[in-house]
N, C-alpha and C positions, 0 to 999 in steps of 0.2 A: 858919376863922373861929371866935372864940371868943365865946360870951356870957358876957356882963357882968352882976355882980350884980343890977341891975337890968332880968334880958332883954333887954339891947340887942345889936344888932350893926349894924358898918358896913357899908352898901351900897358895895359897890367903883366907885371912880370908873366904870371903863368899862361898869358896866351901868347906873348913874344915867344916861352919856351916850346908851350907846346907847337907853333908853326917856325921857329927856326928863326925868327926878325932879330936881324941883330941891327946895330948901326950901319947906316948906309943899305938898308935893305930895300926893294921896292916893294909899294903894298897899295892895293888899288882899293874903291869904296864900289859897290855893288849897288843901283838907285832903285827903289821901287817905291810903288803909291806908299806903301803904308810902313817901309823903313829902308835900313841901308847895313849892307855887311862888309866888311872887311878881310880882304882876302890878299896873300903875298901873292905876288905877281910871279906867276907863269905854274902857281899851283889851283889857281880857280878849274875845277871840272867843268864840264860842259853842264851837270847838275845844279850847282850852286852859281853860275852864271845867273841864270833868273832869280830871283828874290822870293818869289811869289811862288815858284814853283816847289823851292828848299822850303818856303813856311806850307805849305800844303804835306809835304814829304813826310813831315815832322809832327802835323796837326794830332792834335788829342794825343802825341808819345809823352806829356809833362804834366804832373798833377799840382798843383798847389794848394791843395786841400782847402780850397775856396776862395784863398784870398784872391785880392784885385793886383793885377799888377806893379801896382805903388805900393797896396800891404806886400807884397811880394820882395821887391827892392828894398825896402824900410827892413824885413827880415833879414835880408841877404847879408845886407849892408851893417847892420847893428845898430847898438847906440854909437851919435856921431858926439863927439867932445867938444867937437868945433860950431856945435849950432847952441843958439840959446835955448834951454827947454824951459816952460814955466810951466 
Protein backbone atom coordinates (compact mmCIF):
# COMPACT_ATOMS: atom_id res chain seq x y z
CA UNK A 1 0.00 0.00 0.00
CA UNK A 2 1.34 3.31 -0.64
CA UNK A 3 0.55 6.72 0.89
CA UNK A 4 -0.56 9.57 -0.86
CA UNK A 5 0.51 12.97 -0.55
CA UNK A 6 -2.05 13.74 1.59
CA UNK A 7 -1.72 10.50 4.10
CA UNK A 8 -4.19 8.69 2.38
CA UNK A 9 -4.48 5.07 1.68
CA UNK A 10 -7.05 2.70 0.27
CA UNK A 11 -8.80 0.33 2.45
CA UNK A 12 -8.82 -2.86 0.23
CA UNK A 13 -12.32 -3.98 -0.93
CA UNK A 14 -12.11 -7.36 1.00
CA UNK A 15 -11.45 -5.88 4.41
CA UNK A 16 -14.12 -2.96 4.04
CA UNK A 17 -16.40 -6.20 3.23
CA UNK A 18 -15.24 -8.21 5.56
CA UNK A 19 -15.94 -5.46 8.73
CA UNK A 20 -18.93 -3.75 7.06
CA UNK A 21 -16.91 0.09 6.14
CA UNK A 22 -18.91 1.60 3.93
CA UNK A 23 -18.75 5.36 3.23
CA UNK A 24 -19.12 7.59 5.89
CA UNK A 25 -18.18 4.90 8.27
CA UNK A 26 -16.03 5.39 11.44
CA UNK A 27 -12.85 3.62 11.81
CA UNK A 28 -10.24 4.19 14.45
CA UNK A 29 -6.00 3.26 14.20
CA UNK A 30 -4.91 1.01 17.30
CA UNK A 31 -0.98 2.63 18.18
CA UNK A 32 1.55 0.37 19.49
CA UNK A 33 5.59 0.34 19.62
CA UNK A 34 5.98 -1.85 16.83
CA UNK A 35 2.67 -1.15 14.64
CA UNK A 36 -0.95 0.00 14.20
CA UNK A 37 -4.47 -1.78 13.49
CA UNK A 38 -7.34 -0.71 12.18
CA UNK A 39 -10.44 -1.19 13.66
CA UNK A 40 -14.44 0.12 12.87
CA UNK A 41 -15.32 2.05 15.63
CA UNK A 42 -17.46 0.64 18.47
CA UNK A 43 -16.35 -3.01 17.04
CA UNK A 44 -12.83 -3.02 18.76
CA UNK A 45 -12.99 -5.83 21.72
CA UNK A 46 -11.43 -5.29 24.68
CA UNK A 47 -8.85 -7.98 23.11
CA UNK A 48 -7.70 -6.25 20.07
CA UNK A 49 -7.63 -2.79 22.03
CA UNK A 50 -4.00 -3.46 22.84
CA UNK A 51 -1.75 -4.20 19.91
CA UNK A 52 0.67 -5.97 21.56
CA UNK A 53 -1.36 -8.16 23.30
CA UNK A 54 -3.51 -9.29 19.68
CA UNK A 55 0.24 -9.81 18.14
CA UNK A 56 1.14 -11.96 21.19
CA UNK A 57 -2.38 -13.95 20.72
CA UNK A 58 -1.54 -14.73 17.27
CA UNK A 59 2.34 -15.29 17.63
CA UNK A 60 3.80 -18.53 15.83
CA UNK A 61 -0.43 -19.18 14.40
CA UNK A 62 1.53 -17.97 10.61
CA UNK A 63 4.00 -19.76 8.72
CA UNK A 64 5.87 -18.35 5.83
CA UNK A 65 7.87 -20.98 4.92
CA UNK A 66 10.91 -18.91 5.72
CA UNK A 67 10.53 -15.95 4.00
CA UNK A 68 11.24 -12.35 5.46
CA UNK A 69 8.60 -10.28 5.81
CA UNK A 70 9.34 -8.05 2.55
CA UNK A 71 9.86 -11.84 0.73
CA UNK A 72 6.55 -12.31 2.16
CA UNK A 73 4.73 -8.94 0.74
CA UNK A 74 6.68 -9.07 -2.70
CA UNK A 75 4.77 -12.81 -2.78
CA UNK A 76 1.50 -11.59 -1.66
CA UNK A 77 1.62 -8.75 -3.76
CA UNK A 78 3.02 -10.25 -7.17
CA UNK A 79 4.68 -9.03 -10.04
CA UNK A 80 3.84 -5.07 -9.98
CA UNK A 81 3.45 -3.64 -13.70
CA UNK A 82 3.92 -0.32 -12.37
CA UNK A 83 7.70 -0.68 -11.11
CA UNK A 84 10.55 -0.73 -13.42
CA UNK A 85 12.21 -4.30 -13.30
CA UNK A 86 15.70 -4.59 -14.87
Amino acid sequence: MRVTEKGQVTIPKEIRDRLDIKPGSDVDFVVADTGVMLVKTGDATDAFKDFDAWARSVQGTFDTNGMTADEYVDWLRGPRDDLDHH
